[in-house]
C-alpha positions in Angstrom: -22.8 97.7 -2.2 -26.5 98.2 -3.0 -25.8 99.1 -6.6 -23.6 96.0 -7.7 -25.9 93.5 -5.8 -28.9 95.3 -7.8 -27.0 94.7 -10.8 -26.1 91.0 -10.3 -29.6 90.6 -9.5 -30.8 92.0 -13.1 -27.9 89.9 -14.8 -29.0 86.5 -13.1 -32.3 87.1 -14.4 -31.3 88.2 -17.7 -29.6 85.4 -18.2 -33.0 83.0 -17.5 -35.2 85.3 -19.3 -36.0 83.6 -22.7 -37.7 85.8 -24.1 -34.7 88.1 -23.8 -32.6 85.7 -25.5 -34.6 84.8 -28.4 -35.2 88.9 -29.0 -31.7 89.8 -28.5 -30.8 86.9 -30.7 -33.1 87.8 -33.5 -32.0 91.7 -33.4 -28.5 90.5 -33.4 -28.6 88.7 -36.3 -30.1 90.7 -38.8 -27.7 93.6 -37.3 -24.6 91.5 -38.6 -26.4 90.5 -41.8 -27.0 94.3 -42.2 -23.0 95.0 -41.4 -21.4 92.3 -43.3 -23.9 91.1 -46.1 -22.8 93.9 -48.7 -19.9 92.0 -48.4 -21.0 89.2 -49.8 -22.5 90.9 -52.8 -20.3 92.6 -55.4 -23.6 94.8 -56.7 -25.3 97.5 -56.2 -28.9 97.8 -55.1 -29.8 99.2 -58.7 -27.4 97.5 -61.0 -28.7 95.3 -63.4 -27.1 92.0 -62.8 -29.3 89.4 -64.8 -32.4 88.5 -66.8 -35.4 89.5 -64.8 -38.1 87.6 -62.5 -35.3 84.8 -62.2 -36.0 82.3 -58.8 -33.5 81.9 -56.1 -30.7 80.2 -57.1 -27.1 79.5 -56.2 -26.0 82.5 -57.8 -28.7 84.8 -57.0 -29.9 83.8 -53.4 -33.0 85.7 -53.2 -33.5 85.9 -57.3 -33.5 88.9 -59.0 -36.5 91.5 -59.7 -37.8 92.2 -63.0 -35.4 94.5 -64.1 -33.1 92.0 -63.5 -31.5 93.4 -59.8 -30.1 91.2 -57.3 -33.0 91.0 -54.5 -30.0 89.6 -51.7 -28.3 93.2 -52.2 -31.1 95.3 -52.2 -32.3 93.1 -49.1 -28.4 93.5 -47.1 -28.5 97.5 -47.9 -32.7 97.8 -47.0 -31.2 96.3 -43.8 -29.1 98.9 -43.7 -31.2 101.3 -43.8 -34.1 100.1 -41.7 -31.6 100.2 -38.8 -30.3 103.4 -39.5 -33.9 105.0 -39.3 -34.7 103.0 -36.0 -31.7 104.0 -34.5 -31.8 107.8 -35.7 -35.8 108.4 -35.4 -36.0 106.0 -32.4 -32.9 107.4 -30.3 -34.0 111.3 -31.5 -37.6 110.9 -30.4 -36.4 109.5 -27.0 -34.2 112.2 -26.8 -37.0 114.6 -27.0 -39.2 112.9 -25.2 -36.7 112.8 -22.5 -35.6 116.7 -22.3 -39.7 117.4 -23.0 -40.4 115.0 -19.9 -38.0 115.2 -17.4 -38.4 118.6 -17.6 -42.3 119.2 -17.3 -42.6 116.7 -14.6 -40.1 118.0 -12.3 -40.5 122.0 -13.2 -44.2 121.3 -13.0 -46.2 124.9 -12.8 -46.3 126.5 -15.9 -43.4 124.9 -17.4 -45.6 121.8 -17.2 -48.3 123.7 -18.7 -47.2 124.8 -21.5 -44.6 121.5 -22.1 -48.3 119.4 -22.0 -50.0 122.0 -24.2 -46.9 121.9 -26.9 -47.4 117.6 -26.2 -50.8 117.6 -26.7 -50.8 120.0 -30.3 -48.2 117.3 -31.5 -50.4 114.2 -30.6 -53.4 116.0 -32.9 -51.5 117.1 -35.9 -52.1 114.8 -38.6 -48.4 113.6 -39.4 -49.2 112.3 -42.4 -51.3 115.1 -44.3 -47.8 117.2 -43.4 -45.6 114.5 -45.1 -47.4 115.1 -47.9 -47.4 118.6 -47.8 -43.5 118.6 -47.7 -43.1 115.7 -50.4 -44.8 118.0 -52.5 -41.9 120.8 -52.5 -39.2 118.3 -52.3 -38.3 116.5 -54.9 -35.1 114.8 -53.2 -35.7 112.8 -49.7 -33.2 111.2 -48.0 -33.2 108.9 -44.9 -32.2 111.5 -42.2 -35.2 113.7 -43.6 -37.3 110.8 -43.1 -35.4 109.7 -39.9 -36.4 113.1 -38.6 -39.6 113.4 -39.5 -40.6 110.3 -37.8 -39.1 111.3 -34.7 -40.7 114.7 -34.3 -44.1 113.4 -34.5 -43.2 110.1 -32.1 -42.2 112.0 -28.5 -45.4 112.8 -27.4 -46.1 109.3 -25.9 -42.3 108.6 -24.5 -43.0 112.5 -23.1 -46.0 111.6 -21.0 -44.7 108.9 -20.2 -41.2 109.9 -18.4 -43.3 113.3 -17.1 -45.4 110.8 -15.1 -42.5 108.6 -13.6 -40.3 112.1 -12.6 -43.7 113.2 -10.4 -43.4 110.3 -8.7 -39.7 110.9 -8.0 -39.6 114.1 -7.5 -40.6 114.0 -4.0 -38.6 111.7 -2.8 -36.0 111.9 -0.3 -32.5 111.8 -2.4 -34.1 114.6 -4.8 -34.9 116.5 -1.0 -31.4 116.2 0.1 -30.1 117.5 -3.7 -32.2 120.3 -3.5 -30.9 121.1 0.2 -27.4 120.7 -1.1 -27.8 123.2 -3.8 -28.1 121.4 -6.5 -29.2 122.8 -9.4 -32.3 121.1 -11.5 -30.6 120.2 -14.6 -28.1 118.2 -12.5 -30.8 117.0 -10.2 -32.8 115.1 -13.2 -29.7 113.7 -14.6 -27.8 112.2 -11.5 -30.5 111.9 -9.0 -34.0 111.1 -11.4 -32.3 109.6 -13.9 -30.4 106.7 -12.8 -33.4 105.7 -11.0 -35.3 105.3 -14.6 -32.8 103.9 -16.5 -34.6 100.8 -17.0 -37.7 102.7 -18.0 -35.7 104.7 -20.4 -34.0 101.7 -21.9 -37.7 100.1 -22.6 -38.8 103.4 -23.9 -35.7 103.7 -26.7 -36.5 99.9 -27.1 -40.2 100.7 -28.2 -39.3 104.0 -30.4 -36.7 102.3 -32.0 -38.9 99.4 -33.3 -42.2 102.1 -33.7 -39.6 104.0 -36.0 -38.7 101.4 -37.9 -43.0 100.3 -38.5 -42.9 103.8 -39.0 -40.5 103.8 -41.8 -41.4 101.1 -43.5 -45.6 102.0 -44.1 -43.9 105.4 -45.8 -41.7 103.7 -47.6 -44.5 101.7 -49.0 -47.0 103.9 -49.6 -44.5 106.0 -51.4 -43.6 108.6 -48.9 -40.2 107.7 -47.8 -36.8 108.5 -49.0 -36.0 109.6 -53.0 -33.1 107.8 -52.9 -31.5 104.7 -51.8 -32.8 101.0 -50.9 -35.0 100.2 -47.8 -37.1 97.3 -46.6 -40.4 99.0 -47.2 -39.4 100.6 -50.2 -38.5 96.4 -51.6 -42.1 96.4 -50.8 -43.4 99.3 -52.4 -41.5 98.4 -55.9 -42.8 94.5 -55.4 -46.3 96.0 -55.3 -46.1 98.8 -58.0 -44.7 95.6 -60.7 -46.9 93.4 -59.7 -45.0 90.6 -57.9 -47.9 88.9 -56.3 -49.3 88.5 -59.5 -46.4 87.3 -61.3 -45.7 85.0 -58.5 -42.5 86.3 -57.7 -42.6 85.6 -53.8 -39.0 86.0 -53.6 -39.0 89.8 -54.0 -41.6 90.5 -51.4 -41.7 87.6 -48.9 -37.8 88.7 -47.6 -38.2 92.0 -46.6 -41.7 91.5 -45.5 -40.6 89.1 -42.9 -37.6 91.0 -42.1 -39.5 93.6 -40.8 -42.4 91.5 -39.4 -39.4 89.6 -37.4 -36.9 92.9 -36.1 -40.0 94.8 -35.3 -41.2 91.3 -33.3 -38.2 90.4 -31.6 -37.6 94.2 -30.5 -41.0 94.0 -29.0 -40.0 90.4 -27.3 -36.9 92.0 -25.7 -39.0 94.9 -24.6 -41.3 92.1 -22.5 -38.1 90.1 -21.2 -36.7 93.5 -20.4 -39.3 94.5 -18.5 -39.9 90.8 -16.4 -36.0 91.6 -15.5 -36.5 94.6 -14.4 -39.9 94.3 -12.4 -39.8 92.0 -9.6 -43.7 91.0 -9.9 -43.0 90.0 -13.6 -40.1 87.5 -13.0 -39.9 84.3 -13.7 -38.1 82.6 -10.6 
C-alpha cells in the first residue's frame, strides 16, 4: 500500500507544480513540431525553393536563406535532429554513468578505485582538442558519431553522482536482507538500489539530455558537428558563415536560436519542478 499512496502523493503535486507544467508544455511542443512539421513542408532542407534573403511571408513562414532555402524546413528537420542527439547522447551518457556508478559505489574496494580513477582521466581529457583530432581523419560525420561522442565525454558527472547516492544505500536494511537472501549484486542494484533512485535517475537523464543537446549545438556551430544533414546549431553556423546579422536577415538566425535557448530552458524548468515533487522540503503545499 505504501507504494501507490507514494505515487498519488507525487501525482497530486505534479499536478500543482507550475513549473512542471510550463516545462513539460514547452518540451512537448517543439517535440510535435519536430514530428509533424516536415509535414507541412513539401522541401528539403537543401532544395532551392526561391530567390534568396526573402522575409517571412505567407508562403515561406520563416523566409528563405540566401541561396534561396526554405528556413521553416531546415528549422522542422534541425528539430529533428536536436532531439535525436539529446535523446541518444543524453540517454547513452546516463546509461554509462549508471552501469560506471551503481557499480563503484556498491562494489566499493578496488572496483571503486579504479571506476573513480577511469572517472577522473575522463573529466581531464580535453574533449574538444580530440574532436578535432578525429574531424581531421573523417571527412563524413553523422549525428550518431556526434551523438556518441558527446556522450562518452558527459558520464563522469552523472557517475559521481549515482556512486554517491548507492553509498548511502548500500547499507541499508532492504540491501541487508538481499544480501542475506542470496542475492546476487547485479540483481541487488537493479531491484533493491534502483527503485529507490528512480527519481534521481529521472532528473539525471533530464539534465544530460538537455547538456547534450547545448552540447550539440556549440559543435554544430563552431563547425565540429555532423557532415551531413540539418541541425539547430548548424542553422546557426551557416547564418554566421553568410553573414546574416549583417545583412539583416533575423529570420534565419533568431528561430533556431531561440529554439534551443527555449528546449534547453524548459528541460532545465522541468528538472526544478521535478525535483520540488520529488523532495518534500522543496514543495510547494
Amino acid at each position: 500500500m505504501a507504494q501507490p499512496r507514494k505515487q498519488n502523493e507525487a501525482l497530486y503535486f505534479m499536478r500543482r507544480n507550475a513549473k512542471l507544467q510550463i516545462g513539460v508544455a514547452i518540451v512537448f511542443l517543439f517535440i510535435i513540431l519536430a514530428l509533424v512539421g516536415p509535414l507541412l513542408t513539401k522541401y528539403q532542407p537543401r532544395d532551392y525553393v526561391a530567390p534568396g534573403a526573402q522575409p517571412p511571408s505567407s508562403e515561406f513562414w520563416f523566409g528563405t536563406t540566401s541561396f534561396g532555402e526554405d528556413v521553416f524546413t531546415q528549422f522542422v528537420y534541425g528539430l529533428r535532429s536536436t532531439f535525436l542527439v539529446g535523446m541518444v547522447g543524453g540517454g547513452l551518457g546516463t546509461l554509462i554513468g549508471i552501469l560506471i556508478g551503481f557499480t563503484a559505489g556498491y562494489r566499493g574496494g578496488i572496483a571503486d578505485e579504479i571506476l573513480n580513477m577511469l572517472t577522473n582521466i575522463v573529466l581531464v581529457v580535453p574533449s574538444l582538442v580530440v574532436l578535432l583530432i578525429v574531424a581531421a581523419y573523417l571527412e563524413v560525420r553523422g549525428l550518431v558519431f556526434e551523438s556518441v561522442y558527446i556522450a562518452l565525454f558527459s558520464w563522469p558527472w552523472a557517475a559521481r553522482a549515482i556512486r554517491a547516492q548507492t553509498f548511502s544505500l548500500r547499507s541499508r536494511d532492504f540491501v541487508d536482507l538481499g544480501r542475506l537472501s542470496g542475492m546476487k549484486p547485479l540483481k541487488i542494484i537493479f531491484t533493491e538500489i534502483a527503485p529507490n533512485m528512480m527519481s534521481y535517475l529521472l532528473l539525471t537523464f533530464i539534465l544530460q539530455f538537455g547538456g547534450a543537446i547545448l552540447t550539440a549545438a556549440t559543435l554544430d556551430f563552431i563547425g565540429l558537428g555532423p557532415t551531413e544533414g540539418m541541425s539547430l546549431g548548424l542553422m546557426m553556423n551557416n547564418a554566421t558563415t553568410y553573414s546574416a546579422i549583417m545583412l539583416h536577415m533575423w529570420w534565419w538566425f533568431i528561430p533556431p536560436g531561440l529554439a534551443i535557448t527555449a528546449i534547453v530552458g524548459s528541460l532545465y524548468i522541468t528538472n526544478v519542478g521535478l525535483d520540488e515533487v520529488f523532495n518534500p522540503k522543496l514543495r510547494e503545499m
